[in-house]
N, C-alpha and C positions, 0 to 999 in steps of 0.2 A: 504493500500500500504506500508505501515511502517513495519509492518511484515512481507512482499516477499522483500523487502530490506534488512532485518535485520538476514533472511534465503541465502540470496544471498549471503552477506557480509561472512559470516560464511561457504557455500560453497566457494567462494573462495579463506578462509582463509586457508581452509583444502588441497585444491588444490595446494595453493601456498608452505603450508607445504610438500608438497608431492614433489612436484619439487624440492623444495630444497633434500630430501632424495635422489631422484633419481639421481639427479644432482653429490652428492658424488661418486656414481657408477661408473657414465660413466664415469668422469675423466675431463679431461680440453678442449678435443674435440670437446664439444658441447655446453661450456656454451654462447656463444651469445643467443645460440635461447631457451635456458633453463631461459636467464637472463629475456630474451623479454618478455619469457609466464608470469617470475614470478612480471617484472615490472607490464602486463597489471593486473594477479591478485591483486596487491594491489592498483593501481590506479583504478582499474572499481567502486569499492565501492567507491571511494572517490567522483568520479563525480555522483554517483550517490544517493548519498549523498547530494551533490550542487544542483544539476538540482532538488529534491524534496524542499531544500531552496527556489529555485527561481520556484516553481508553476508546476512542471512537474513529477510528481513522478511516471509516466506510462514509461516515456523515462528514469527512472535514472533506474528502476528496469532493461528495455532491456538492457541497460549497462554495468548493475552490474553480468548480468547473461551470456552475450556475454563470457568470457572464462571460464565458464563451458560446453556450453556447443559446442563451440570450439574443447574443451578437445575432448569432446563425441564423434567428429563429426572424428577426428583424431583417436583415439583409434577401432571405429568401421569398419573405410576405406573407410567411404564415400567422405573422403576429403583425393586425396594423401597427404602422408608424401614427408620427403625430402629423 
């Protein structure tokens, strides 16, 4: 489980990078909801990081993977946009 954490973390390090890039583009218009994606990517690791501390390292991975694959779910249309 250490290692689909430790692949998590690093997808949503890449993502969080991205957001930021994108984020330069659009301008000042959207950054609430650009700030929100980028908060949860760097905090998903970190809880799920804790929750394997404390004995659950099946829930930190779902965690840690939740805004990746968020992203997915957004990008492909299966979840309206705003």
């Amino acid at each position: 489980m250490l290692g689909l954490l430790i692949v998590a973390t690093i997808v949503d390090l890449v993502l969080a990078a991205l957001l930021v890039g994108v984020s330069v583009l659009l301008g000042p218009s959207a950054v609430t909801v650009w700030a929100a994606g980028l908060i949860a990517c760097l905090v998903a690791p970190l809880i799920g990081f804790v929750l394997r501390a404390f004995s659950k390292p099946g829930m930190g991975v779902l965690i840690a993977l939740l805004p990746p694959v968020f992203a997915a779910l957004l990008s492909s249309g299966i979840v309206p946009g705003y």
